[in-house]
C-alpha positions as CSV (number, residue, x, y, z in Angstrom):
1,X,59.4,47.7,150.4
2,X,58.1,44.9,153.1
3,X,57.9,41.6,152.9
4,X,54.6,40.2,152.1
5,X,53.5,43.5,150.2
6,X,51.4,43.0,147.4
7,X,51.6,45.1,143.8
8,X,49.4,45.1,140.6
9,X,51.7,42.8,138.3
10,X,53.5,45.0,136.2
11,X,53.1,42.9,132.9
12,X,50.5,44.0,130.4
13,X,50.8,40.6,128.8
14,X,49.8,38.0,132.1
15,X,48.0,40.8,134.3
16,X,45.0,39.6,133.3
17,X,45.4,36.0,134.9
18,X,47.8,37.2,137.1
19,X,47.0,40.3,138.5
20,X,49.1,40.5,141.4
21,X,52.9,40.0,142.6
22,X,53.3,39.1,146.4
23,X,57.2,40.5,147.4
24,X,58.0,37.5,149.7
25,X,61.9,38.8,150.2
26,X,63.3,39.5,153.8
27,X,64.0,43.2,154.2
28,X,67.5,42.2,155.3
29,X,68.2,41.4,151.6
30,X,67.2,45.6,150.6
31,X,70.3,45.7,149.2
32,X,69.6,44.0,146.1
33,X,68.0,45.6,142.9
34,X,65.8,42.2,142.6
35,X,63.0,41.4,144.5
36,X,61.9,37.5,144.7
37,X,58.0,37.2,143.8
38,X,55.1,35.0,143.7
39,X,52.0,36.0,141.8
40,X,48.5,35.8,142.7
41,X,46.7,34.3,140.3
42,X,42.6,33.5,139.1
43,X,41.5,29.9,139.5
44,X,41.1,29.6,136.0
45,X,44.8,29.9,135.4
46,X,45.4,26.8,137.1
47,X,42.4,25.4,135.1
48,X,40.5,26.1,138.7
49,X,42.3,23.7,140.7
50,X,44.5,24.2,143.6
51,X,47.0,21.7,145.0
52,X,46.8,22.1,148.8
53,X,49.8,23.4,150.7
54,X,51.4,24.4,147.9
55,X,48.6,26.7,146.2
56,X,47.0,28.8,149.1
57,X,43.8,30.1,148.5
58,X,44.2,33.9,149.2
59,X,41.1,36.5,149.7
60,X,42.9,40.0,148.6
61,X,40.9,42.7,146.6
62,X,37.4,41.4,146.7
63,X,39.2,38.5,145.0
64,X,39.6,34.5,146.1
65,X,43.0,34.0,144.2
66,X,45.3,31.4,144.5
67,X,49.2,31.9,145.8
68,X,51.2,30.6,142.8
69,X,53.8,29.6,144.7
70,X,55.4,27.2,141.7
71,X,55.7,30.7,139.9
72,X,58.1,32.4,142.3
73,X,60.3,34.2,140.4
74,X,62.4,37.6,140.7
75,X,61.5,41.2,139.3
76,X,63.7,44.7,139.2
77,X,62.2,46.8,142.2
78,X,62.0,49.4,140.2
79,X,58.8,47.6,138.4
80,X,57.0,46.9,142.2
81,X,55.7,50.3,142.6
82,X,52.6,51.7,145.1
83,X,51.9,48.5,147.0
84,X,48.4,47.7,147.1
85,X,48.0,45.9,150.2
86,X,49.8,43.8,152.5
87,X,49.6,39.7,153.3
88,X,51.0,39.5,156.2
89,X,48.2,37.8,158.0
90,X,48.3,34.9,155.7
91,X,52.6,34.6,156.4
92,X,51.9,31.3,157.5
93,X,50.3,30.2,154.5
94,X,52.8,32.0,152.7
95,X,55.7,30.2,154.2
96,X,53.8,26.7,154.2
97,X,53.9,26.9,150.9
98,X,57.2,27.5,150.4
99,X,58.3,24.6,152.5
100,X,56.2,22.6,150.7
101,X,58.1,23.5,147.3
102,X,61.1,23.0,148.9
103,X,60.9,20.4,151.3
104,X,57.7,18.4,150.0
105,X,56.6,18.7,153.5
């Protein structure tokens, strides 16, 4: 698993709004069973509006989907399985945004 892979959400029940988990965990923490997430979610889950800095807008799949970063949450890693794809070029994005949760900055 690498940071900043991306997998089809495992959850039958918000895949549809939500259709991807970004692994955002630092390979030095492989160890652990857990792996911390943030989905990629539609616009319209958000009611199509993104709060700058802390909601990236992401192109991944054909898609323009929005980094849920007020989502993050943790998964087993045995349900993150065939990544998809990879966002590491947007790691600065990624990381802005968490900063921004964190720091308001």
């Amino acid at each position: 698993m690498a940071q900043f892979d991306v997998y089809p959400n495992p959850s039958t029940t918000s895949r549809a709004h939500y259709p991807y988990l970004v692994d955002i965990q630092s390979s030095l923490l492989s160890e652990l069973t857990t792996r911390i997430v943030i989905p990629l979610g539609k616009r319209s889950a958000l009611g199509g509006n993104a709060m700058q800095g802390l909601t990236p807008a992401i192109s991944f799949a054909e898609q323009e989907l929005l980094l849920l970063t007020p989502q993050i949450s943790s998964v087993s890693e045995k349900q993150l399985q065939n990544p998809v794809g990879s966002l590491a070029h947007f790691r600065d994005q990624i990381v802005g945004a968490l900063d921004m949760a964190i720091t308001g900055i």
